[in-house]
C-alpha positions as CSV (number, residue, x, y, z in Angstrom):
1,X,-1.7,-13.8,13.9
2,X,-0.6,-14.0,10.5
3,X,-0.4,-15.7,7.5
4,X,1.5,-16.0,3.7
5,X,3.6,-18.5,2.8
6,X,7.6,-18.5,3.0
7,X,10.1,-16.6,5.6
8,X,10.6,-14.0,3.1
9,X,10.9,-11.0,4.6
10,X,11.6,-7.9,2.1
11,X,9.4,-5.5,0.6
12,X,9.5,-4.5,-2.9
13,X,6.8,-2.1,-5.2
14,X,4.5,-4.4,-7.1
15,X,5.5,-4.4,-10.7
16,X,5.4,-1.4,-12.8
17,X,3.1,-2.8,-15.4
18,X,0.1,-3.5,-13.4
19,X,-0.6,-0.2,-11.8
20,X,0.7,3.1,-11.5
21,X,2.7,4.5,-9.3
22,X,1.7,4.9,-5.5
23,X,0.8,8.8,-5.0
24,X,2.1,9.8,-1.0
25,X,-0.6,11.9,0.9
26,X,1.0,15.3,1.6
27,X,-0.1,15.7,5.4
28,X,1.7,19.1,5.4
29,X,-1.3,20.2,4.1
30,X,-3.2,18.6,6.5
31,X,-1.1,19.6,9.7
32,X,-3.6,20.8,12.9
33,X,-6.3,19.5,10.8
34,X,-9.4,17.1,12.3
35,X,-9.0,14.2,9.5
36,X,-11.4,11.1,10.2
37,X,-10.2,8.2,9.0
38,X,-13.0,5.8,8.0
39,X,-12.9,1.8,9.0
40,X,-12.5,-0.5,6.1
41,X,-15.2,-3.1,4.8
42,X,-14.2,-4.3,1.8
43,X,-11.0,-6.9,2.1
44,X,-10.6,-9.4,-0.6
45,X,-7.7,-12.0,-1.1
46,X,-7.2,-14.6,-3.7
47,X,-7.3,-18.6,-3.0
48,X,-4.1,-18.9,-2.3
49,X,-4.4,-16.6,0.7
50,X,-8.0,-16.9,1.5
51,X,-7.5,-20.5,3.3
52,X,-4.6,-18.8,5.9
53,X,-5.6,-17.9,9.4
54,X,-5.6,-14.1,9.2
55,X,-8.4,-14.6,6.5
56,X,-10.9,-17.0,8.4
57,X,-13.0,-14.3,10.5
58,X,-14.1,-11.0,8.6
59,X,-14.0,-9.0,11.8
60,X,-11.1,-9.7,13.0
61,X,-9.8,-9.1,9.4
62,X,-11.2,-5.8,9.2
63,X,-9.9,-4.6,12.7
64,X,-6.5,-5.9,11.9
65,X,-6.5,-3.7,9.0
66,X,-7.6,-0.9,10.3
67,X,-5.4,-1.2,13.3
68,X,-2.6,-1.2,11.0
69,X,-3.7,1.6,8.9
70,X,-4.5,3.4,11.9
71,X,-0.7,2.9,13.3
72,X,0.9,4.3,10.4
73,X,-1.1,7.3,10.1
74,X,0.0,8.1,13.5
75,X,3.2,7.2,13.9
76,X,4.2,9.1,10.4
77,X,1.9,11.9,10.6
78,X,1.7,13.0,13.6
79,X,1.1,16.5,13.0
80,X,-2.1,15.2,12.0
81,X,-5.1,15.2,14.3
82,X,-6.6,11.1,13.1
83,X,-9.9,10.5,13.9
84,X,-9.4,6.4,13.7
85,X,-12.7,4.0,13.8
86,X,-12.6,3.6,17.0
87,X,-13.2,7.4,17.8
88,X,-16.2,7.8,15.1
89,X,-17.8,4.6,16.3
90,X,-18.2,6.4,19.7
91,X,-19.3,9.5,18.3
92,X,-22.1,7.1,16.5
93,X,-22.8,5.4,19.6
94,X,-23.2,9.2,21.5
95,X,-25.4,10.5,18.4
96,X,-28.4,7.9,17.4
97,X,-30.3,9.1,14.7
98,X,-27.7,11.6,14.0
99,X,-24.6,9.5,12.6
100,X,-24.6,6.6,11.0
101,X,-22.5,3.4,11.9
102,X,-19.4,4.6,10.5
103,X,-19.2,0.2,9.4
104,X,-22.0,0.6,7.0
105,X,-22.1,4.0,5.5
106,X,-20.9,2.5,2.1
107,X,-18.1,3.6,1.8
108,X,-16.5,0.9,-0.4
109,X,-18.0,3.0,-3.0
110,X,-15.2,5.0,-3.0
111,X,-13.2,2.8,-4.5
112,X,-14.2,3.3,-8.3
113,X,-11.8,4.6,-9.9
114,X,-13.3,7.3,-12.2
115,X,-15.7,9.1,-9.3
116,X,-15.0,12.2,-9.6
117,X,-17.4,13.6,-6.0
118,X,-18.3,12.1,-3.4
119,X,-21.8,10.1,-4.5
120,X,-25.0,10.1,-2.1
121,X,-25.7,8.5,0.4
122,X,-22.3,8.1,1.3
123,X,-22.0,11.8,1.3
124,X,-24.7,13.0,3.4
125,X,-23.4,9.8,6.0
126,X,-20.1,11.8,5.9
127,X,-21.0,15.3,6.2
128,X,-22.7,14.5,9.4
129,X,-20.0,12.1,11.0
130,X,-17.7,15.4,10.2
131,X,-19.8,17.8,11.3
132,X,-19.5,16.2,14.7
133,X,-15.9,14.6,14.8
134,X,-14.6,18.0,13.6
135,X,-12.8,19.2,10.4
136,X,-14.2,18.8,7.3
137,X,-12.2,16.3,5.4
138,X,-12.4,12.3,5.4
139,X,-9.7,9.8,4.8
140,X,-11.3,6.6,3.2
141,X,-9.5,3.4,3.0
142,X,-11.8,1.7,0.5
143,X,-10.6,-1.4,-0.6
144,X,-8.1,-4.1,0.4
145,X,-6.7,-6.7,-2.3
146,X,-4.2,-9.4,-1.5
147,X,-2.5,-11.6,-4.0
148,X,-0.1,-14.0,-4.1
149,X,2.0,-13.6,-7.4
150,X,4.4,-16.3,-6.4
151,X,4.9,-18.8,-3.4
152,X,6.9,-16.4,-0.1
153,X,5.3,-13.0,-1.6
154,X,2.3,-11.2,-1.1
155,X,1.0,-8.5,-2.9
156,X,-1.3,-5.8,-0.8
157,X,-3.2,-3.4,-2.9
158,X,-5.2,-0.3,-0.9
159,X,-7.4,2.1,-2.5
160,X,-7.6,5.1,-0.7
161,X,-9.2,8.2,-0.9
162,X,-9.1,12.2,0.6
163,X,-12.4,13.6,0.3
164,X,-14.3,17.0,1.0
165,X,-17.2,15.8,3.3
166,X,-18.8,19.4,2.6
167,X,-18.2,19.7,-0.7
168,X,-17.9,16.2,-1.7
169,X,-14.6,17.0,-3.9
170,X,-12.7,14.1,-3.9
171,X,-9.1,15.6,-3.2
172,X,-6.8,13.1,-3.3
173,X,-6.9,9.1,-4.7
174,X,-4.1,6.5,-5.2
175,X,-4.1,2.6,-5.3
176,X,-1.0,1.7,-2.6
177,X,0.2,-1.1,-3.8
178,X,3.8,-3.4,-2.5
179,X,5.0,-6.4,-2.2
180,X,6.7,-8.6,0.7
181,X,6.8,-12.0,2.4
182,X,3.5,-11.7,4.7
183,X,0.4,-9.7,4.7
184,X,1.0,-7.8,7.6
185,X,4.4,-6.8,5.5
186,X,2.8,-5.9,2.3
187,X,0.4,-3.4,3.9
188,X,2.8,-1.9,6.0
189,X,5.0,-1.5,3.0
190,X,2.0,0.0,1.1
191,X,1.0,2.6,4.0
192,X,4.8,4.1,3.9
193,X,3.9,5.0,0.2
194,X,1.2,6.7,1.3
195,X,3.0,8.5,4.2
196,X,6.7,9.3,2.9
197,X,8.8,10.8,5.9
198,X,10.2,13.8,3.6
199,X,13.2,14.5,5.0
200,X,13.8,11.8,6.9
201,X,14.0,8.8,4.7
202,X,16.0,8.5,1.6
């Protein structure tokens, strides 16, 4: 399931002049560490895109992002233990009154640029899904933006943010942003910003 106009098929950075430049997560950092990866609910696309198939249901939207998130994060850190939204949903389910519903803790909050900690409620939400899925930091896909800057291209742009669920320190933020012929392109294209293979790629 899919949608985007055109066959075109490369990916390229969104332009320079619109936002900076996309800051990789360094999961070295990270490695052996219990990092829950919160579900998305905020995805937004302009009228151009909006109409196309992939856009029609907000669930099935929101799982198909996730699910993509969720497959880059373990197929390019792997030395990174991912607690995806399908693992907190069942700790939710196994702690009523305990965690909330890892879907509607607010966490598109995150997504303002200038917050410097973690703000409440969101935070106490967080500290006690962490206490329980293990670790104590939170990876937070906040928002989702596609555009369409020109028929055959489609521009994904993913806030993102590493936060200290104790402490509420945010940690780490970036807005990874790319470009390519389908959505399903773009935000693959965006996640390998995120998740550079040092080393490995060029």
């Amino acid at each position: 399931m899919g949608c985007g106009g055109g066959q075109r098929s490369e990916t390229t950075p969104a332009p320079a002049d619109s936002l900076p430049p996309t800051i990789g997560l360094a999961t070295e950092s990270l490695a052996g560490q219990a990092i829950a990866v919160l579900p998305l609910t905020l995805i937004v696309a302009d009228s151009t895109l909006s109409s196309g198939e992939l856009f029609r249901n907000r669930t099935v939207l929101l799982n198909w992002a996730d699910s993509i998130v969720g497959e880059k994060l373990t197929a390019r850190a792997p030395e990174v233990d991912w607690k995806l939204p399908p693992d907190l949903r069942a700790i939710a389910r196994r702690s009523p009154g305990v965690v909330t519903d890892p879907d509607k803790m607010g966490q598109a909050v995150m997504r303002a640029p200038k917050l410097e900690v973690i703000p409440d409620p969101f935070r106490s939400h967080l500290r006690s899904l962490v206490a329980i899925s293990g670790g104590r930091h939170a990876l937070v896909p906040a928002a989702l933006v596609f555009k369409q800057p020109e028929p055959g291209l489609v521009r994904a742009e993913l806030s993102i943010v590493l936060g200290d669920a104790r402490s509420g320190q945010i940690l780490w933020r970036t807005i990874a942003h790319a470009q390519a012929g389908t959505p399903v392109a773009a935000l693959e294209a965006a996640m390998d910003l995120v998740l550079p293979v040092r080393g490995i790629e060029p």
